[in-house]
C-alpha positions in Angstrom: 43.8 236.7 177.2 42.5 234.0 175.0 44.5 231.4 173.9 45.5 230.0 170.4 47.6 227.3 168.9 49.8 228.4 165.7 51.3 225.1 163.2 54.4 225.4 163.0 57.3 223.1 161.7 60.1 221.7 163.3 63.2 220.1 162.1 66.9 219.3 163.3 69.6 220.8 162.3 71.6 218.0 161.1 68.7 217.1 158.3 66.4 220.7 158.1 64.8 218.5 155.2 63.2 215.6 157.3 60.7 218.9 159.1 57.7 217.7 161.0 54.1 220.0 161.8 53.3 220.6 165.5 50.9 222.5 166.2 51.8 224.5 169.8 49.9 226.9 172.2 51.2 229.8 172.0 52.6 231.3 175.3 54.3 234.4 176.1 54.8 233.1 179.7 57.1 230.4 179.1 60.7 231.1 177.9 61.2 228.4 175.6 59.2 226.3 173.2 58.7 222.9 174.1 58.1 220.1 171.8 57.2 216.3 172.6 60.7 214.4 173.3 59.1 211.4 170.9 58.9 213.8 167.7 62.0 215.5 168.7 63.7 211.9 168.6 62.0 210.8 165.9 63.8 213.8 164.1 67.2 212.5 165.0 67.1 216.3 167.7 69.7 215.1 170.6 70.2 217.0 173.5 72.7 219.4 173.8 72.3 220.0 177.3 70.0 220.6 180.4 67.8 223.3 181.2 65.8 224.0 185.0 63.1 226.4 184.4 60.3 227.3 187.0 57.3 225.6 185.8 53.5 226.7 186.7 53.4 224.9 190.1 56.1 226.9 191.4 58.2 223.9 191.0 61.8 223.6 189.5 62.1 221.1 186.4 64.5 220.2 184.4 64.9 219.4 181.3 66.9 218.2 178.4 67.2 221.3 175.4 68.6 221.4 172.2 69.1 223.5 168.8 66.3 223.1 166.5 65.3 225.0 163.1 61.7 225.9 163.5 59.8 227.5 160.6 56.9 229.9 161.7 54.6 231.7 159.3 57.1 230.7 156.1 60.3 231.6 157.6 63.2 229.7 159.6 65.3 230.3 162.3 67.2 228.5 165.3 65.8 228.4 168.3 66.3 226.5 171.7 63.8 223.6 172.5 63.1 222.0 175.5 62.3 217.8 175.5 58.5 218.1 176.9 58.1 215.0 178.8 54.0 213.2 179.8 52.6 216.2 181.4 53.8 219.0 179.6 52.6 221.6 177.2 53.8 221.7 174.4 54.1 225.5 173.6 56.0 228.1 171.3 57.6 230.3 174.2 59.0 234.3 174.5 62.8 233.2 173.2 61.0 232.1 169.8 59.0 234.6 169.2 61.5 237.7 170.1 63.6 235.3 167.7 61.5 236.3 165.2 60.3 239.7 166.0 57.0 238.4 166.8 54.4 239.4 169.6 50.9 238.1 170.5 47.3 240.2 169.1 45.2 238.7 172.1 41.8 239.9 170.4 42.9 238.2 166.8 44.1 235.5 168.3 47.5 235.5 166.0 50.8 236.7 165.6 52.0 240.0 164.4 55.1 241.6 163.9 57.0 243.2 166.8 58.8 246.5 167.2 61.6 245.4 169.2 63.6 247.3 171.6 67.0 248.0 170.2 69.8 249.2 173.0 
């Protein structure tokens, strides 16, 4: 599969009005989203708490995580963001995209609307 970045916008949920543009690879290997600790500071987003995740290398990281409002193709939803330190992707992960009922067209090279599973 090819792969693609989408622009997104990301804000904190303290001041959804003060939103920044990232643009992020879009990976449907990686849980969560990450986004740059510097722009997620820069947006006054603090760290609710710590999340290990298994990266690439087979190695366990860890890293800070908090709620964030990110806006994807014109709409808005919470989602959980990890701090991407030097040496990390940063990358719009499954939990975001399930979040908005989203799934990956590998031959487009975009995002389409999911039929999720319901029970």
């Amino acid at each position: 599969m090819d792969t693609f970045f989408v622009e997104v916008s990301i804000a904190s949920l303290r001041a959804p009005e003060h939103a920044q543009s990232v643009k992020l690879l879009v990976d449907t290997g990686s849980t969560y989203t990450w986004v740059s600790a510097a722009t997620l500071h820069a947006l006054g987003v603090h760290a609710a708490e710590r999340r290990r995740v298994l990266t690439i290398e087979g190695k366990i990281a860890e890293r800070p995580a908090a709620e964030v409002l990110i806006t994807v193709e014109g709409r808005t939803l919470h989602t959980i963001c990890l701090f991407a330190e030097g040496g990390d992707v940063e990358v719009l992960g499954a939990y975001t995209l399930e979040g908005f009922g989203l799934a990956v067209d590998p031959v487009q090279r975009r995002l389409i609307p999911a039929i999720l599973y319901g029970a």
